[in-house]
N, C-alpha and C positions, 0 to 999 in steps of 0.2 A: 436510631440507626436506619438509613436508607439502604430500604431494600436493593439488592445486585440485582442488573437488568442481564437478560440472555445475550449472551454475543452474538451480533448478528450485523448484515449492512442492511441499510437500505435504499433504494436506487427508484430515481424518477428523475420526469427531462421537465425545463422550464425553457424559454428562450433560448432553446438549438442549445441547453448545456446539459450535460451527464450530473448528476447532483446526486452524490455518496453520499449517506449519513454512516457515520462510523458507531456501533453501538458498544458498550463493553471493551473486551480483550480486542485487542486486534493481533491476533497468531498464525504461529505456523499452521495451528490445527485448526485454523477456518482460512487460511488464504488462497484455498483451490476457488474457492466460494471468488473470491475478488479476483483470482487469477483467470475466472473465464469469464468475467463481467470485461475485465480491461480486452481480453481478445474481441470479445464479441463488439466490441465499442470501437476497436481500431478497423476492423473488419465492413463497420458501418461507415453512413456518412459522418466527414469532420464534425467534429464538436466539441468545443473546451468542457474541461473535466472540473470539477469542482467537489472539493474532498471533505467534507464538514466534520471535526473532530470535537464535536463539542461535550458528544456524549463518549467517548472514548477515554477510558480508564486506564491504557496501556497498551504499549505497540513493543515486540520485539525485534530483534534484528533481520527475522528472515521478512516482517511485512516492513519492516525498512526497506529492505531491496529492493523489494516487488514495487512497491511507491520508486524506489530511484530508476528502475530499469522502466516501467511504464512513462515517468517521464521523460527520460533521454529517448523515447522509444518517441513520443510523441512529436516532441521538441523536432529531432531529425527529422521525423517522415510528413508533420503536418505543419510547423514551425507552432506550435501551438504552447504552450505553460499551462501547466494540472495548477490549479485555485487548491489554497489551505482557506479554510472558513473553519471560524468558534476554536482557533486551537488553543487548546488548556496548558498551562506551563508544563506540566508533567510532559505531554507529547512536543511541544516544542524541542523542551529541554534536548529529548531524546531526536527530532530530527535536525536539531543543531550540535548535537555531538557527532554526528554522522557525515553530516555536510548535506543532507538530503536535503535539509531548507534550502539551500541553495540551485535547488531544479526547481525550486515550487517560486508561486507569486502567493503575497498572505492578502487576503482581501474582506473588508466588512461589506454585507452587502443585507438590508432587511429584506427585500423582497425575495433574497434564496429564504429566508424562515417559513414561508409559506410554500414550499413544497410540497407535492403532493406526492409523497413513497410508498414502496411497498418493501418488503419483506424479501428478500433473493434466497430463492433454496441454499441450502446448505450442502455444500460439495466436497468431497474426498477426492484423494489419490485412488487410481484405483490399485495401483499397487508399492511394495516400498522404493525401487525404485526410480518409479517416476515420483514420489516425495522425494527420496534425496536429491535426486537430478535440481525438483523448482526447488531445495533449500540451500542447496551449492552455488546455483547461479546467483542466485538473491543476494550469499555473501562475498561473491566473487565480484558481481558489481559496486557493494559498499567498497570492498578494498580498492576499488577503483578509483574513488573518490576523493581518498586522501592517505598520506603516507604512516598518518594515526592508525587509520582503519587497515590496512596491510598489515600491522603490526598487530592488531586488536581480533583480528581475523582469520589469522593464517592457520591456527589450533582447528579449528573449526574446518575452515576449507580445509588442509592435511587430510581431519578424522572423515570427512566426507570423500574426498576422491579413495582416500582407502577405502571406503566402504564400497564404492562404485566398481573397483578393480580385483576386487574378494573371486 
């Protein structure tokens, strides 16, 4: 049995591109972590994002969002397309139920393999919140997406603006 590796990303630049290694989970409970990588990247000079899922065991729906709303975020303000590199059928599977493949361009590319990464701290909310707030937006966006996903969605958005409005 193959030991579980720590969830975690890890981020380095090669030729003007952002290059995400996805490690593990990709969750709610680590996407502050990616949610201030992608501001601080939009923040900077352009640069195609490139998203390597190779080691990525599973993504759920609020880091669906986060990936669809970074890329329509990009798309609109740089005209730019977020790169999927190494995606495993498992994580496909899941951003083709979604429709989130459909913001991305999938690309093989050997010379991202030689990346040279590090390790990005690990970030929280710092309170509940501003968690719910990035978990409501995240699935507000997939239901944007498709009339599946309004449908697949709406429980969720509901229990969240309720919570927002307590």
């Amino acid at each position: 049995m193959t030991e579980r590796k720590e969830d975690q990303y890890l981020y380095g630049e090669i030729d003007g591109k952002g290059f995400i290694k996805f490690v593990g989970n990709a969750t709610m409970k680590n996407s502050k972590t990616l949610e201030d990588l992608f501001e601080k990247l939009f923040k900077s000079d352009k640069k195609e994002i490139v998203l390597d899922f190779e080691e990525c065991n599973y993504m759920d729906s609020t880091m669906l969002g986060l990936i669809a709303k970074t890329a329509i975020k990009f798309k609109k303000s740089w005209g730019l397309a977020i790169y999927a590199l190494n995606t495993p059928n498992i994580i496909l599977t899941s951003l083709k139920s979604t429709g989130v493949n459909k913001l991305m361009e999938f690309i093989e590319d050997e010379n991202l393999k030689v990346v040279e990464v590090k390790k990005l701290e690990t970030k929280d909310y710092d309170n509940k919140e501003e968690k719910t707030k990035h978990i409501l937006e995240a699935h507000k966006t997939l239901m944007g997406l498709s009339d599946e996903n309004k449908e697949v969605f709406k429980n969720v958005v509901n229990l969240l603006e309720g919570e927002l409005n307590k």
